[in-house]
LODREN-327720 format. One record per atom (N, C-alpha, C): residue in three letters; x, y, z. Coordinates in steps of 0.2 Angstrom, whole numbers, plus 5000, padded with zeros to 4 digits. Example, Ala and Ser with C-alpha at 12.3 -4.5 7.8 and 13.67 -1.06 7.14 Angstrom:
ALA506649725039;ALA506249785039;ALA506649845039;SER506449895035;SER506849955036;SER506450005039;
This chain:
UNK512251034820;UNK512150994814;UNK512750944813;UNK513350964814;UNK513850924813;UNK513950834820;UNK513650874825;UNK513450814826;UNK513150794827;UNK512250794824;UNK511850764823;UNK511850724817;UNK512450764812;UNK512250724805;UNK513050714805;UNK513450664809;UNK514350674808;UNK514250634801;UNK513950564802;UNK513950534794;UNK513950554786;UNK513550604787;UNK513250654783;UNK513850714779;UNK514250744783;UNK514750774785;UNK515550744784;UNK515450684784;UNK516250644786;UNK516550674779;UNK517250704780;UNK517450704773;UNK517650794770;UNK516950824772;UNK516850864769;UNK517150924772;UNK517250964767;UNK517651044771;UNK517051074774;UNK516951114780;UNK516451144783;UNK516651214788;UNK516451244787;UNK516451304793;UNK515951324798;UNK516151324804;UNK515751324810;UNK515951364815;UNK515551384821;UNK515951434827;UNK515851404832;UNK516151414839;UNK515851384844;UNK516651414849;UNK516551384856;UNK517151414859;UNK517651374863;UNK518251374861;UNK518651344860;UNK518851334868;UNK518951234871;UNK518851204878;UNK519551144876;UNK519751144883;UNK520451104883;UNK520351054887;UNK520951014888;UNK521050964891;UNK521550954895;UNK521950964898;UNK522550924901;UNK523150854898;UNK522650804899;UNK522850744901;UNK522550684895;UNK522650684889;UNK523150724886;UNK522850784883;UNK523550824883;UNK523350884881;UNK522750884871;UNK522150924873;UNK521750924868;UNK521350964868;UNK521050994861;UNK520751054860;UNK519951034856;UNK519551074860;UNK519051054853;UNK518751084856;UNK517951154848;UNK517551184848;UNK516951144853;UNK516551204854;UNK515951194861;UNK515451234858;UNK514851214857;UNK514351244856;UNK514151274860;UNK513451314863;UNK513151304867;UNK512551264869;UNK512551204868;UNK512251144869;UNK512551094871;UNK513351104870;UNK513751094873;UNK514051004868;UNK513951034863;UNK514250984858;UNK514850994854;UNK515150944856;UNK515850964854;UNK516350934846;UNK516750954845;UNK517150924838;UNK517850924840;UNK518150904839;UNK518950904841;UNK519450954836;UNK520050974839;UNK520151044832;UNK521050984833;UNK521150984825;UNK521750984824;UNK522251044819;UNK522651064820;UNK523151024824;UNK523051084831;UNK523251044837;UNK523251084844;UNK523451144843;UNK524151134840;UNK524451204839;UNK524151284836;UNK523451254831;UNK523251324830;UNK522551334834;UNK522351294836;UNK521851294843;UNK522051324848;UNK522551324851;UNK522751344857;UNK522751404860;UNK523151444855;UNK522851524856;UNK522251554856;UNK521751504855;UNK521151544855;UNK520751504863;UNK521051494865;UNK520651454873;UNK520151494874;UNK519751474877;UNK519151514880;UNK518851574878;UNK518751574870;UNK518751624865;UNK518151584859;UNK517751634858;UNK517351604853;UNK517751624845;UNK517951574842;UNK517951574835;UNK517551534829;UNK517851574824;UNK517551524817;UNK518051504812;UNK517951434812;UNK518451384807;UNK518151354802;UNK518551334797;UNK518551304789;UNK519051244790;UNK518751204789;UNK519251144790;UNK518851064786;UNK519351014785;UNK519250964782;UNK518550904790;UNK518050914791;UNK517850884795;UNK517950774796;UNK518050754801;UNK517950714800;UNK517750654805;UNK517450614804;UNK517150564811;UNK517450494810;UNK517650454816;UNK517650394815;UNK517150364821;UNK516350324817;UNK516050294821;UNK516150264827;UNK516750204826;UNK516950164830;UNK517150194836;UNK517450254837;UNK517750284842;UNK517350344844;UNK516750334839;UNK516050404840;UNK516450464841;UNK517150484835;UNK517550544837;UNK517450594831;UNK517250654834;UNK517450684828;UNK517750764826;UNK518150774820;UNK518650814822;UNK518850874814;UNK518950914817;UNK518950954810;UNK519750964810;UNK520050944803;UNK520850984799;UNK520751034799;UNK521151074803;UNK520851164802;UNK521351204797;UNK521151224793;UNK521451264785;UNK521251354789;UNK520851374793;UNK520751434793;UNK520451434800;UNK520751494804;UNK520451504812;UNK520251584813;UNK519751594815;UNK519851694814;UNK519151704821;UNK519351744823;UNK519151774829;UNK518351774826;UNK517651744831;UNK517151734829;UNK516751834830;UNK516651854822;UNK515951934826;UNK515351924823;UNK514851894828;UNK514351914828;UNK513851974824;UNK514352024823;UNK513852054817;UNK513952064811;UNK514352004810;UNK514651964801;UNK513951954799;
């Protein structure tokens, strides 16, 4: 939903899950759905221990058009369970 409707969203605090994928070059972090839609996680530093881990985050979402980027402030990170 967040990227079907990022306009919709820009701005707003949201929680979502999905599993966290990297980058190298430059080094970057951002959630994956299984549809394979992604959001960017800032800041790296609390992404990174969950690398190829499914979790769920609460964060400030936000998109910029021009650069079609879009990326959550993240306020909360917590190992994603399924039978929540």
């Amino acid at each position: 939903e967040l990227a079907a409707q990022a306009t919709h969203y820009n701005g707003s605090v949201v929680r979502t899950r999905g599993r966290v994928r990297s980058f190298d070059s430059p080094r970057h972090y951002w959630l994956e759905d299984r549809w394979g839609n992604r959001v960017g996680l800032l800041p790296p530093e609390q992404a990174a221990p969950h690398l190829d881990r499914e979790i769920s985050v609460r964060g400030r979402f936000e998109y910029n058009p021009q650069r079609r980027g879009r990326y959550i402030s993240l306020d909360a990170v917590e190992p994603y369970d399924a039978a929540r």
